[in-house]
C-alpha positions in Angstrom: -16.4 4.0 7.2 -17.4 0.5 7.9 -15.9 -2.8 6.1 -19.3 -3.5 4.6 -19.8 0.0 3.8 -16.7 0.1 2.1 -17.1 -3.4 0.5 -20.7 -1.8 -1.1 -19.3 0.6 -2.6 -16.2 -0.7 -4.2 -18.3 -3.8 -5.2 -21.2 -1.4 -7.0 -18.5 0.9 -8.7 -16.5 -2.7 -10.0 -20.2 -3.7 -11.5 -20.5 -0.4 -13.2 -17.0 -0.6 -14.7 -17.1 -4.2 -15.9 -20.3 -2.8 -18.4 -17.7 -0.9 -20.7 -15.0 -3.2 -20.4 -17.3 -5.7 -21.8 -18.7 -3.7 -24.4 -15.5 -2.7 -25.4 -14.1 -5.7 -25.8 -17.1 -7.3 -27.8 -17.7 -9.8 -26.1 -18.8 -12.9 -27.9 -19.6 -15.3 -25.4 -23.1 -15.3 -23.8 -21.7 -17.4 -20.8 -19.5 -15.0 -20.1 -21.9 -11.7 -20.6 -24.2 -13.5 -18.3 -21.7 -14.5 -15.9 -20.3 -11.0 -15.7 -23.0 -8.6 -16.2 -26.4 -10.5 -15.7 -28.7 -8.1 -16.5 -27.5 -8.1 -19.4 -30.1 -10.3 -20.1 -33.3 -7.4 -20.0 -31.9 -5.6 -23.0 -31.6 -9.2 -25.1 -34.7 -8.5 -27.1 -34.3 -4.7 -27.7 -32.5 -3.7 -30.7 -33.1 0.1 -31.1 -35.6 1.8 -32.7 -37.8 4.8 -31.9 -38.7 4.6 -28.1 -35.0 6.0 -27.1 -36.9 5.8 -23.7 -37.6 2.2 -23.5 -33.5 2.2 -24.3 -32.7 4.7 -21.5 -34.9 2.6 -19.4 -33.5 -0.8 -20.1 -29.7 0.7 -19.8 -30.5 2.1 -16.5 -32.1 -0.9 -14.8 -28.9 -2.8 -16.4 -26.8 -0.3 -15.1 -28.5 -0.2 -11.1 -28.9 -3.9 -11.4 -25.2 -4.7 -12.2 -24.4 -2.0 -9.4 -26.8 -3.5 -7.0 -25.5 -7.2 -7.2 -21.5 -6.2 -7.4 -22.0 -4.0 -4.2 -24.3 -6.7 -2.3 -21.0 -9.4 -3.2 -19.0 -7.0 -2.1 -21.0 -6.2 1.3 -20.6 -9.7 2.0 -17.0 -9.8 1.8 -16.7 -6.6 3.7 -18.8 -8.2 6.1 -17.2 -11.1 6.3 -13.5 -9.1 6.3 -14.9 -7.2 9.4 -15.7 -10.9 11.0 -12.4 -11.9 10.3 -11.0 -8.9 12.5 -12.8 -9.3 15.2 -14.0 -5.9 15.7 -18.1 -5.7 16.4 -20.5 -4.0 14.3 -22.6 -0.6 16.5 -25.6 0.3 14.8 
């Protein structure tokens, strides 16, 4: 498997962990929620209630999102960490 490839997916599965870790730790700064799990941000307004969908919904795009924005940090630095070793990418 490829740097990048590898970056991707270690970058994705870091963005899902960091959800719990900040849940669990109650987090009381906004900076830092935002900083560490922007998409945070989408579920600011919901509070609960009767559509357990719109909940599921919200918690899964917060969930992909984080996952989507770790791994593409992290396929840049695999990218770059593939650069650095001078071996060439073959599509």
């Amino acid at each position: 498997m490829k740097a990048p490839v590898k970056g991707f997916i270690i970058g994705a599965a870091v963005g899902v962990l960091v959800i719990p870790i900040l849940i669990a730790t109650d987090t009381r700064s906004a900076f830092v929620l935002l900083a560490l799990w922007p998409t945070s941000i989408i579920g600011f307004g919901y509070q609960g209630g009767s559509p357990w969908t719109l909940g599921l919904l919200i918690g899964s795009i917060e969930l992909i999102g984080n996952a989507l924005i770790y791994g593409m940090i992290g396929l840049l630095i695999g990218s770059f960490v593939l650069k650095l070793s001078g071996k060439s990418v073959k599509a």
